[in-house]
N, C-alpha and C positions, 0 to 999 in steps of 0.2 A: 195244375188241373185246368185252371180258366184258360191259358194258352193253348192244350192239347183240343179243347173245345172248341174256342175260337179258330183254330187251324182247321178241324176236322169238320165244321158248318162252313168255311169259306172253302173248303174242295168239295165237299159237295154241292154249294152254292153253282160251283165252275160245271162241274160234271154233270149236273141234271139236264140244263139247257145242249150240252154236248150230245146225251145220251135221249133227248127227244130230236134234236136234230139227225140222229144217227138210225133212231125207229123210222123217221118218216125216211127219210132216204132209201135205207134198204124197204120201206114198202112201195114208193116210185118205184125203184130201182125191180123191184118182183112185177110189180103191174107191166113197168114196161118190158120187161122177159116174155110174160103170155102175150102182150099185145103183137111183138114180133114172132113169138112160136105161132096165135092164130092166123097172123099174116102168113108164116110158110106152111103151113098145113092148109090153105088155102087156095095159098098160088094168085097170084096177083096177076098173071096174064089172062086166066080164066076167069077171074071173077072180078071186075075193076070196078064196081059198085062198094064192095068192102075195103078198100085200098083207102079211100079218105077216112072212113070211118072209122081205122086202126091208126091210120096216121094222126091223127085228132089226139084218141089215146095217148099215143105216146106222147104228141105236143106236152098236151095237160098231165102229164106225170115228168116231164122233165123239168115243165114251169113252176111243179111241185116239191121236183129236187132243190131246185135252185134256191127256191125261199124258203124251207126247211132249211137247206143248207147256209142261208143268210144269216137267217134267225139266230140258227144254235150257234156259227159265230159273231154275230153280234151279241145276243142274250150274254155268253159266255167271255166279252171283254168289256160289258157294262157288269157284271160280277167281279171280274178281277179288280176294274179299276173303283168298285165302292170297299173290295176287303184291302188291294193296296191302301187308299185313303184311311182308310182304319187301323190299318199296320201301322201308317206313319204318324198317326195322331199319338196312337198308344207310344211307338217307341221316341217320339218327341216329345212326350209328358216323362218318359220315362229318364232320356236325360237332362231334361231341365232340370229335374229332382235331384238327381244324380250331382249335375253341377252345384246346387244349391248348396249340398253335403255336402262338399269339395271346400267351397269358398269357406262355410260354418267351420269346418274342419282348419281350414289356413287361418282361423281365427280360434281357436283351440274350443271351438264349441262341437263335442261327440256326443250331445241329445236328440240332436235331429234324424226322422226317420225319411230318408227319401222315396219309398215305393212304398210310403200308404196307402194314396191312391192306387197302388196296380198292385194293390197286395195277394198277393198270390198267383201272377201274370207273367213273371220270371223269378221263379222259387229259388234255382240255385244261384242265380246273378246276385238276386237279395240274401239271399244268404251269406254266397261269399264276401259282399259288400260289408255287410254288417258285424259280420266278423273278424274283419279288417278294421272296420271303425273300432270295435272293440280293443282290438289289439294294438290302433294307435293313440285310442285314447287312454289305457293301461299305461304305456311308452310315454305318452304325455305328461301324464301325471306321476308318473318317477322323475323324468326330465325337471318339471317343474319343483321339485321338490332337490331338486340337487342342485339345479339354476339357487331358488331359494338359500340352501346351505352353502354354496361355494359366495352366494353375495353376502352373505351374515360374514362368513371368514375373510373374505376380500375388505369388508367394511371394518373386522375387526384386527384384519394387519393395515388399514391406511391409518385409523384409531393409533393405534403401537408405532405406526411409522412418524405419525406427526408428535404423540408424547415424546420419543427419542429425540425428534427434532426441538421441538421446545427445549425438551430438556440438555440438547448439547449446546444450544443456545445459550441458555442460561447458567452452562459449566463453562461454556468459553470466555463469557463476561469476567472482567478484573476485577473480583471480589477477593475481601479476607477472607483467609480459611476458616474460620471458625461461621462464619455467615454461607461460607459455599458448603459446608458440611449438612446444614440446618435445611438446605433447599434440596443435597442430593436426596436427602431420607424422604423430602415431602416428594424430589420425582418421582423415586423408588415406589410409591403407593401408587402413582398414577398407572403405573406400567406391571407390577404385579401386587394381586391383592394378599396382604398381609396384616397382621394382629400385632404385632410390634417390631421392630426393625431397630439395628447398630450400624455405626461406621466403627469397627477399630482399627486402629494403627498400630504399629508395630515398634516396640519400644523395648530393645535387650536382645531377652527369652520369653517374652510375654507381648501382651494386647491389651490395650488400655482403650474405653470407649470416647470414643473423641466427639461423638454424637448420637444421640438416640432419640426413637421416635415409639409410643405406643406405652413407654414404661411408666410404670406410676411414681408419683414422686418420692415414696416410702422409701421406694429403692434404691434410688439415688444412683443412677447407673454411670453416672462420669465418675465416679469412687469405685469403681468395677476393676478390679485387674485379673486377665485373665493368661494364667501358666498354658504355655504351649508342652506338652508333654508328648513324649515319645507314641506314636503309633493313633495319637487321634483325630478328632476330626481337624482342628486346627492346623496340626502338624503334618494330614496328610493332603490338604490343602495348599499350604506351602511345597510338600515335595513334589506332587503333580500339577500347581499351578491352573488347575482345572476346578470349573463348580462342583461340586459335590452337593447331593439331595439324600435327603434320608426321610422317606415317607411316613416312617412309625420311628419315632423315636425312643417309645418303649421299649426298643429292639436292640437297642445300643447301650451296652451298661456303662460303656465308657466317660455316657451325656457324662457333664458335669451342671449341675443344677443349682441355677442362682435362688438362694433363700429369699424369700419373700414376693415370686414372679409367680404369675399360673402356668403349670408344668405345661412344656410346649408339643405339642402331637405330631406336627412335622414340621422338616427345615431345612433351610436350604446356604449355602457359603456360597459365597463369590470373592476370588482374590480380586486385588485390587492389583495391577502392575503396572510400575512406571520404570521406565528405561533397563528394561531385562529383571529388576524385580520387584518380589511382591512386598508393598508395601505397607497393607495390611486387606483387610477383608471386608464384607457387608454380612454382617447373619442376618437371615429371613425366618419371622415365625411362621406359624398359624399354631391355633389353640384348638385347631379341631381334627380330625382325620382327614382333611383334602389336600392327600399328594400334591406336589406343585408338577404343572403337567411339564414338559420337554419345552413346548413353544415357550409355556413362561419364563425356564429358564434360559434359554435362550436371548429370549429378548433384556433379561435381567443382565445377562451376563454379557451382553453388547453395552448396557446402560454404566455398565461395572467398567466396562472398560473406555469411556466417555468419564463417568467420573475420577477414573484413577488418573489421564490426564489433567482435569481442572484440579486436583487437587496439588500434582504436579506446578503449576501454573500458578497457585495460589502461595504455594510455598515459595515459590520462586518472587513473587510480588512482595510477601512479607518481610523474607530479605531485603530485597530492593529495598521498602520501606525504611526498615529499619534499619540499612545502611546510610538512605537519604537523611534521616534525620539524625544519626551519628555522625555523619559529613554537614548536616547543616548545625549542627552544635559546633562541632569543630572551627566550622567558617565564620560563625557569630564568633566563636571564642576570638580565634585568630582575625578576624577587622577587626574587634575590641582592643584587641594586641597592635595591630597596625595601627587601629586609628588613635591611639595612645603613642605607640614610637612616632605617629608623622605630627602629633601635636608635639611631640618632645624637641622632633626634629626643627619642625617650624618656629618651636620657640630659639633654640641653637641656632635656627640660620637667621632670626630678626636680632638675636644678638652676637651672630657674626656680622650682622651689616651694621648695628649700630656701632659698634667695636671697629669697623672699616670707615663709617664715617667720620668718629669720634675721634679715634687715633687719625687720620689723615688732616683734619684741622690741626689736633694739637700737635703734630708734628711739622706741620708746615711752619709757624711761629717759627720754634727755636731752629730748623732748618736756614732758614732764611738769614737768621739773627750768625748761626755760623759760616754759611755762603758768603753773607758780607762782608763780617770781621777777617775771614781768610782771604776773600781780593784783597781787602787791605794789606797783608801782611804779601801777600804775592808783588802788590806793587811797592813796599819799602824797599829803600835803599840798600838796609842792611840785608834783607831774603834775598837780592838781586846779585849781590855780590857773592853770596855763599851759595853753592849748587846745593850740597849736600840739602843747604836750608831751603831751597827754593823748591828740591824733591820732595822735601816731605810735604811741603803748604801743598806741590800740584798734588800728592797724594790726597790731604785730604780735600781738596776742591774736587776730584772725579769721585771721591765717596760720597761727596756730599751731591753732588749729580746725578749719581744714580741712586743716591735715596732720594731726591728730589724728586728722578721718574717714577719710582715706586710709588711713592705718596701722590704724585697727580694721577696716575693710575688709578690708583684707589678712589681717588675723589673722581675723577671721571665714573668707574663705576658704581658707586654711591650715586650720582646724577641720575643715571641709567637706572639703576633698580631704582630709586625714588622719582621717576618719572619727569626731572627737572633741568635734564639737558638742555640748550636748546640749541638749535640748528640756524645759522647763517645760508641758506641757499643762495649761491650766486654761479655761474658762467663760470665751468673749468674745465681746465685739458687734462685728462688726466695723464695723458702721456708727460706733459710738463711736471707731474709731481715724481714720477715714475724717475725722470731723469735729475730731479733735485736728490732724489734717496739714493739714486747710483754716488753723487758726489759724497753723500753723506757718508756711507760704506765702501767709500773705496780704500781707504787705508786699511781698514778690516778685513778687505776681499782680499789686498796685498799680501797681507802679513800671513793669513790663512793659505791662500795658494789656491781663491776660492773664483772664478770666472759668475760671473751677474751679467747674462746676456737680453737683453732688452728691444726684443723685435720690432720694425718697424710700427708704431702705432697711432702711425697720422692719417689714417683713415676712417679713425673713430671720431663721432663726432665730440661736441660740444656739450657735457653735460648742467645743469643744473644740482649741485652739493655745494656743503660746506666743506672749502679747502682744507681747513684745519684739522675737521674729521677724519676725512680721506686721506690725508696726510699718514695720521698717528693708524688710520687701517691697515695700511700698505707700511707701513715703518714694522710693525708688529710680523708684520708676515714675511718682509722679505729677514727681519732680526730674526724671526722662527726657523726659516730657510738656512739661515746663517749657522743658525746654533744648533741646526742637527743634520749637518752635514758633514762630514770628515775634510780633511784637510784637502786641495787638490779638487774637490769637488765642483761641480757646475750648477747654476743658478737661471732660471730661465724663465721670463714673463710676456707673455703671448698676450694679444688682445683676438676680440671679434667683436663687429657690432651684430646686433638679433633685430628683427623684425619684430612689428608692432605683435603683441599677443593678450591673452584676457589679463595676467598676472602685470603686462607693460603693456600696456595699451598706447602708449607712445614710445614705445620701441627702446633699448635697452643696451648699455655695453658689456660685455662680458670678459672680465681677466682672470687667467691661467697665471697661477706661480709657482714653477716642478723644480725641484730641489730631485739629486741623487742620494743624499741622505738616508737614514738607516729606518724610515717608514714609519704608518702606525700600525698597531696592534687593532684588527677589524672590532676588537666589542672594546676599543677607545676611541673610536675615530669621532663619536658626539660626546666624549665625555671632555677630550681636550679642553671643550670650547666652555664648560662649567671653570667657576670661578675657584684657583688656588688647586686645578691638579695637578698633580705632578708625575711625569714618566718614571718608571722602573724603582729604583729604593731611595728615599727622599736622603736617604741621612751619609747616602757618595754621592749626593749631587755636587758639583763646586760652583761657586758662585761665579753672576759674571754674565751679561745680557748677549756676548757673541762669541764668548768661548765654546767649544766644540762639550756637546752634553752641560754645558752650562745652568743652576740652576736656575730661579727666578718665583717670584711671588706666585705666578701661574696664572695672573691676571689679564696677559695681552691678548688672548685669541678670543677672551669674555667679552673686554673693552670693543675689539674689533666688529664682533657680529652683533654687538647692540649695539654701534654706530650706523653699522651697514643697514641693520632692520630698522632702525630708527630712519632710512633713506628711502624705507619701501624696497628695500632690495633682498639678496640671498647672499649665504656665505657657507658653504661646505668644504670640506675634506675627502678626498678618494688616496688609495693606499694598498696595495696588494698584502702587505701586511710588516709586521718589525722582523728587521733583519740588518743584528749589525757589523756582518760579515760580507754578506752580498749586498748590503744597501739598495733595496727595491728602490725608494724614494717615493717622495708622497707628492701630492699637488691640491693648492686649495684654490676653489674658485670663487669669484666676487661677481656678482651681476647688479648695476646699478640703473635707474631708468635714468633716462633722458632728460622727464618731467618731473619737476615736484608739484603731486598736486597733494590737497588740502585730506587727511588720513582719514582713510573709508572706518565704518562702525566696526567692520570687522578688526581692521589693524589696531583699532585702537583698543578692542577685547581681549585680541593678541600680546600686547605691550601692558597691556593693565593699566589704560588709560585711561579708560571706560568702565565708569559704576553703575550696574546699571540698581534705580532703586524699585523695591517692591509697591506692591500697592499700598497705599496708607490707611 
């Protein structure tokens, strides 16, 4: 209504000043009509006294149009431009307001009234405005209120997503079973709310509680066994593998009801499944009528199958366990057992050394006593004259030689394990010993049809040993060569010299002895070198230091490489394996240094030379 006002005073504002300019015109405009009709009813050529004084007239009524005509357009555009100026106040209050709404609005504030001020000055703009505000403030306030419930439900699945986390956490962790049981039931509460709660397991035809939470003690629910029966909830659990909820359990006559619990009003199962099956369940109570919703079981039954893993896992650990420590009884048992046979053993082998050194004295005496008395009788008159007689005395003079070597054997390695050798170092060739033991076995190579080939080894230097040693090392090796080679067979000892390294530090000879002979057996090749073993079945061996498979005390390869270590040096065996058909043939190596220097802590640790004592 104020608009229709305002409009209809600002056109008549326009229109008055128009409609006086428009009277006085048309009354010029009639004045100057008569002034012209009196001038032609007149005649201006007849009468030239009235000619100025009409023309006058007209002057002054056109000077009258002109300013009336001024006027009413001027009047009429000082009116427009003061109702424009007022149109534009009003409609620029009008959207300031407007906008104000706007912003309030983008701030969820729909109290604000914008055309207060111009209220009733654009009825249907305010109107429509208004009822738009209403209509988004309606929209706002659902929005907000769904905003509100989608954040409660957002807030209360990150709640359920972090309890599941903890608690698969705390299912993954290496606990007993009996302890990871006692924390699923406490997860179990975090994630769905319940009045008493079981784990059972599955044992037969039945379920036995393996842990429970909420029971009283009266009840005693680990004494609980529960019959799985045809068609119920338990059984049909198992067939469909799936939770099962039962909102009213009054509705189920099937319940079966533990004496002395408060009757349960809903509930809910969860199998448990590990590797395709169930291997037992979780019951859920509540004591009241509140249905367990869908979400909760859901979230239960992810938690259900998180725990039916750790419990997997836990069973698994338990074994372990108790396998570990049935293997560590076993292993206690058994070093009790070893460490009883190796003190038995160690007692056996200090009285097989002492038995080696014992007997090697007392047999050296009466040895000696018959050596003597038989030269004697080798050089009488009468033995010299009788072959027959002269046979048997050399008979026993070479028994009594080789019991001779026997028994220095033994006493050498009596020295050896008792630490009491000792070593003459001086300036040797070894090639000169090499060609003393050719001469020594050449009647043996003869007789055998055995070749002892002996490569050039004047290239090798000059070492520092004991000749003596080196002697009986190389005597043993090449007599070993000897006696297990077949007839026909070939003998062959190579040198090298080695450059200085950490083990020779002043550089080192190294000798090869390859026999074609009938090889070792790969899991004998370090036993050889142990004192008294013997190849293949002791009791066909035949006597005899270079007959072919000849036995022997099994002393010489012992003697050897505790001469050889006793030099700072090495002495091994290599051998494709026994073969005494194809005779692979073996080859043992010797490496001796150069220098003799003064035995590092280690070697003498090595040799058992070295005590070292505790603190006091």
């Amino acid at each position: 209504m104020k608009a229709r006002l305002f409009v209809f005073l600002a056109l008549l504002a326009i229109a008055l000043p128009l409609f006086i300019g428009f009277v006085g015109v048309y009354l010029n405009a009639r004045q100057m009509d008569e002034a012209a009709h009196q001038l032609a009813s007149a005649g201006l050529e007849s009468d030239d006294a009235l000619r100025p004084q009409i023309l006058g007239q007209v002057q002054s009524a056109r000077q009258r149009l002109v300013l009336f005509s001024g006027f009413s357009i001027l009047a009429s555009l000082a009116v427009a431009a003061l109702v424009s100026w007022q149109f534009y106040k009003k409609m620029d209050q009008f959207l300031s307001d407007g906008l104000s709404s706007l912003r309030a609005l983008a701030q969820g504030d729909f109290s604000s009234r914008p055309f207060h001020a111009q209220a009733g000055f654009f009825p249907k703009l305010q109107s429509a405005f208004e009822e738009t505000m209403e209509k988004l403030a309606a929209l706002y306030s659902g929005l907000t209120d769904k905003i509100y419930q989608r954040t409660e439900e957002l807030n209360l699945r990150a709640k359920q997503a972090e309890t599941l986390y903890q608690g698969g956490r705390a299912l993954s962790s290496s606990l007993p079973l009996n302890e990871l049981l006692d924390i699923i039931l406490a997860q179990l509460a975090r994630i769905i709310q319940n009045d008493r709660a079981a784990l059972l397991l599955r044992q037969g035809d039945g379920l036995v509680i393996a842990a429970s939470r909420g029971f009283p003690d009266s009840a005693r629910p680990l004494d609980i066994w529960v019959d799985i029966k045809p068609g119920d909830v338990f059984d049909e659990i198992y067939r469909t593998r799936q939770p099962l909820s039962i909102p009213d359990i009054t509705q189920r006559p099937d319940w079966q009801n533990v004496p002395g619990l408060k009757p349960a009003r809903a509930w809910v199962g969860l199998p448990l499944i590990s590797s395709g099956e169930v291997i037992g369940m979780l019951s859920i109570v509540r004591e009241t009528f509140t249905a367990f919703s869908q979400d909760e079981i859901m979230q239960a039954a992810t938690f259900a199958g998180q725990a039916a893993y750790g419990i997997h896992n836990a069973r698994l650990l338990d074994q372990v366990t108790r396998f570990n420590q049935e293997l560590e009884e076993q292993v206690n048992r058994r070093t009790e057992e070893l460490a009883s046979a190796l003190e038995q053993l160690a007692r056996l082998d200090r009285t097989k050394s002492n038995f080696i050194h014992i007997a090697s004295h007392e047999l050296r005496t009466p040895l000696t006593v018959i050596s003597g008395y038989n030269q004697i009788l080798l050089s009488h008159p009468t033995i010299l004259r009788d072959e027959s007689l002269h046979d048997l005395a050399a008979g026993i003079q070479n028994g009594s030689n080789r019991l001779q070597e026997i028994v220095n054997s033994m006493l050498e390695l009596a020295k050896i394990e008792s630490q009491v050798m000792q070593l003459n170092p001086k300036p040797l060739s070894v090639a000169s010993v090499l060609r003393e033991l050719l001469s020594r076995f050449a009647g043996v190579l003869e007789e055998r049809r055995l070749s002892l080939r002996v490569n050039d080894l004047s290239s090798l230097p000059v070492i520092e040993a004991d000749s003596e040693g080196i002697y009986k090392v190389f005597n043993n090796l090449i007599g070993n060569a000897i006696k297990f080679t077949p007839d026909g067979g070939s003998i062959t000892v190579t040198g090298w010299t080695l450059p200085p390294e950490r083990d020779f530090p002043d550089g080192a000879v190294k000798i090869e002895v390859r026999d074609t002979g009938i090889g070792i057996a790969p899991d004998a090749i370090e036993l050889i070198f142990t004192r008294f073993y013997q190849t293949g079945e002791v009791s066909l061996h035949s006597s005899g230091s270079t007959k072919f498979k000849g036995g022997g005390p099994g002393l010489g390869l012992t003697v050897a490489r505790g001469i050889v270590e006793m030099h700072r040096g090495k002495l091994w065996a290599e051998s494709p394996g026994y073969d005494e058909q194809n005779c692979p043939g073996s080859k043992f190596f010797v490496v001796l240094p150069n220098r003799q220097r003064p035995p590092t802590r280690e070697l003498l640790k090595k040799t058992g030379r070295l005590v070292e004592k505790g603190p006091s």
